[in-house]
Backbone bond lengths (Angstrom), bond angles and torsions (degrees), N, CA, C in turn:
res aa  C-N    CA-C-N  psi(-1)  N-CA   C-N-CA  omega(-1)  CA-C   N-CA-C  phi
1 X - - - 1.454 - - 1.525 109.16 -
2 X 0.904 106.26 150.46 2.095 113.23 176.66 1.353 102.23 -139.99
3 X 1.415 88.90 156.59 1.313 97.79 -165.40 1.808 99.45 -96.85
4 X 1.517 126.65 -167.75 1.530 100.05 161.32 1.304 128.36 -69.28
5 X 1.623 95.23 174.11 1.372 86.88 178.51 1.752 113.51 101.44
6 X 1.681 98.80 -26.30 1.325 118.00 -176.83 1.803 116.15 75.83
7 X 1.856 113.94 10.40 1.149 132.23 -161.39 2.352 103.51 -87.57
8 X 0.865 92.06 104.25 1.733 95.74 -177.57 1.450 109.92 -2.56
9 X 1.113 141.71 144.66 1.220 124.38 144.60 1.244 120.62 -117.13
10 X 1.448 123.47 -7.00 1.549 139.98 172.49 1.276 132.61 -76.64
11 X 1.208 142.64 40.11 1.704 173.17 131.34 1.745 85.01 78.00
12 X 0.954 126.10 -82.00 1.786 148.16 -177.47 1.590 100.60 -46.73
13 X 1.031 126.60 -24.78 1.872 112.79 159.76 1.022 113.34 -113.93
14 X 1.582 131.77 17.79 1.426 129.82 -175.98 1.868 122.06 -81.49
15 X 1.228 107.37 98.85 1.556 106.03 175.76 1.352 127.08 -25.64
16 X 2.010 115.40 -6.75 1.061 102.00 -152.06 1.611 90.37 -111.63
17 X 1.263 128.96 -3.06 1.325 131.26 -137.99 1.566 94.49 -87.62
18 X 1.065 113.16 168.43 1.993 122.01 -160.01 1.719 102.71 176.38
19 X 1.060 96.36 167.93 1.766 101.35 -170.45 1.210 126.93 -78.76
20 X 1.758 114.98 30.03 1.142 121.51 -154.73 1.923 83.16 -99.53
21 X 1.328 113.24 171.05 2.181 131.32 178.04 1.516 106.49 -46.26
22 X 0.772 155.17 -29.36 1.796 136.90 164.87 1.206 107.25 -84.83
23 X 1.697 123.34 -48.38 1.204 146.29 -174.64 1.259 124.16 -52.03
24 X 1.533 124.97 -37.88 1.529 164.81 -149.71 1.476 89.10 -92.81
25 X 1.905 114.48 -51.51 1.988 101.56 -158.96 1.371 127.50 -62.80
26 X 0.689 106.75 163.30 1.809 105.92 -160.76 1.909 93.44 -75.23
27 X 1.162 88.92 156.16 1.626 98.06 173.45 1.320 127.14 -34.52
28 X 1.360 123.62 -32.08 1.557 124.54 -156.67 1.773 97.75 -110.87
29 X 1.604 108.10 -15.09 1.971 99.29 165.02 1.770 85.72 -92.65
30 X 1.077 152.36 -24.18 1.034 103.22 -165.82 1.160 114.51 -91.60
31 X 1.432 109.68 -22.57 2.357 112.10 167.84 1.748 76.74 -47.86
32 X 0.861 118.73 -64.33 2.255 101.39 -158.56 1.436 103.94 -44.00
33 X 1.441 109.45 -51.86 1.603 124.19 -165.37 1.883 87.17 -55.18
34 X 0.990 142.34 -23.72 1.702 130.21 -140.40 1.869 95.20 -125.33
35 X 1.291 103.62 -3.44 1.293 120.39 172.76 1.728 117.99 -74.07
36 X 1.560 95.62 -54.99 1.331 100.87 -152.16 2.132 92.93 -115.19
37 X 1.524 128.33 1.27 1.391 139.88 -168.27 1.786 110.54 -78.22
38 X 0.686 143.21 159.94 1.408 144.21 141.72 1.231 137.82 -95.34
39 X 0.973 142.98 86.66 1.474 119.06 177.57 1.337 121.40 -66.11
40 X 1.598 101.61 152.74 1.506 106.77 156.02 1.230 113.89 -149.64
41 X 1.614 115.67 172.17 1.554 120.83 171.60 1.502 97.07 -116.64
42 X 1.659 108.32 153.39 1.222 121.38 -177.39 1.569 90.20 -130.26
43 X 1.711 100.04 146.65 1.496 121.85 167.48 0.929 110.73 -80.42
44 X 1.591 133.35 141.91 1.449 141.03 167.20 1.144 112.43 -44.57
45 X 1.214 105.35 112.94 1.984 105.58 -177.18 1.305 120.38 123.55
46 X 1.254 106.29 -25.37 2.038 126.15 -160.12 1.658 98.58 -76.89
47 X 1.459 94.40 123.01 1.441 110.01 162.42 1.705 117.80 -52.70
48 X 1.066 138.16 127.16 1.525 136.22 175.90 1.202 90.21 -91.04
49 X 1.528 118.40 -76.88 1.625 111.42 -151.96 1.591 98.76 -133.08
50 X 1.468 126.93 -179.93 1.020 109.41 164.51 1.837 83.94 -150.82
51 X 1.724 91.40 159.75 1.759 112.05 -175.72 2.079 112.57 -48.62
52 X 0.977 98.22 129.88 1.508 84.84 -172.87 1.758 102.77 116.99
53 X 1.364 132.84 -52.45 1.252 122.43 -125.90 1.817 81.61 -113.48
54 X 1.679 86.96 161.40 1.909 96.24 -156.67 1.511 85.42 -76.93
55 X 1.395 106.04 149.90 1.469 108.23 156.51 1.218 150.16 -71.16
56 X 1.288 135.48 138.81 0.865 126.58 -143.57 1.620 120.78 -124.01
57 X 1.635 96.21 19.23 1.586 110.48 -157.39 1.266 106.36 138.76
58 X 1.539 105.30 155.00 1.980 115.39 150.68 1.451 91.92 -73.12
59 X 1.516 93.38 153.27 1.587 115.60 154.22 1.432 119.13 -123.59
60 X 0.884 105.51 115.65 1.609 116.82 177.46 1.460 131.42 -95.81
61 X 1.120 127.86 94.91 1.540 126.87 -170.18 1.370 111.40 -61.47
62 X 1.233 126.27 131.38 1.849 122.62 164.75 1.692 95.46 -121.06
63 X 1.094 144.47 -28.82 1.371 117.18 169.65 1.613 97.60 -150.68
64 X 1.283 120.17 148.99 1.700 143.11 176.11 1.189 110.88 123.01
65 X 1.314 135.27 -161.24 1.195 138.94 116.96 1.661 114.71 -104.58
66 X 1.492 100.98 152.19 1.323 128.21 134.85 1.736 146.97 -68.11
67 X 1.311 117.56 142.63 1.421 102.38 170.93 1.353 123.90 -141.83
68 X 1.191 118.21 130.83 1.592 131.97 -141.12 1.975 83.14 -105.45
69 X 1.302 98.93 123.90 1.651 116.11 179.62 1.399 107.65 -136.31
70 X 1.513 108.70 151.89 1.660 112.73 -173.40 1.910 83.68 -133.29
71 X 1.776 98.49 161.68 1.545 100.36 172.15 1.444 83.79 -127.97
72 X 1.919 104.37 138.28 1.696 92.98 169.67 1.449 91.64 -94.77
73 X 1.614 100.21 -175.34 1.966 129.85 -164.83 1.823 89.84 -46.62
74 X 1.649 119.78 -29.05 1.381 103.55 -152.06 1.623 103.43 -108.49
75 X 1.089 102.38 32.76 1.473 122.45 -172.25 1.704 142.02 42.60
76 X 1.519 94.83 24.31 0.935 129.93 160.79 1.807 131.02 -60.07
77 X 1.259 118.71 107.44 1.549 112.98 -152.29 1.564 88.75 -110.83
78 X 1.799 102.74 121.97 1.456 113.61 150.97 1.307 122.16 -92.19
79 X 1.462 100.65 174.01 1.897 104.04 -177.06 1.347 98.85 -141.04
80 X 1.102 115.30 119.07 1.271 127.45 149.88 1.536 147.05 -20.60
């Protein structure tokens, strides 16, 4: 199955997979892991979450980066 984009969405045929903690579980957690997971794609730019807000899941990156930013009181935005 793929997700859009034509990008894997099935952990166990994914080009991207390597010996890193989701990647690592043996075949039969990750059919579980592929049971109960979601995928998604995010647009360059797209807010995921913001400080404060209930969670809504792990998020797990398999390819891009992300970038983790804070605003202090004087509205000043750092980046991580």
């Amino acid at each position: 199955m793929n997700s859009p984009y034509g990008l894997p969405a099935e952990c166990l045929a994914c080009h991207l997979r390597s010996d890193n903690f989701f990647c690592a579980l043996s075949d039969e957690s990750l059919k579980v892991f592929n049971q109960i997971k979601h995928a998604a794609l995010f647009r360059e730019g797209a807010v995921i979450f913001v400080e404060g807000q209930t969670p809504r899941g792990v998020f797990m990156l398999c390819q891009g980066q992300a970038k983790l930013s804070t605003t202090s009181r004087d509205g000043k935005t750092f980046i991580d």
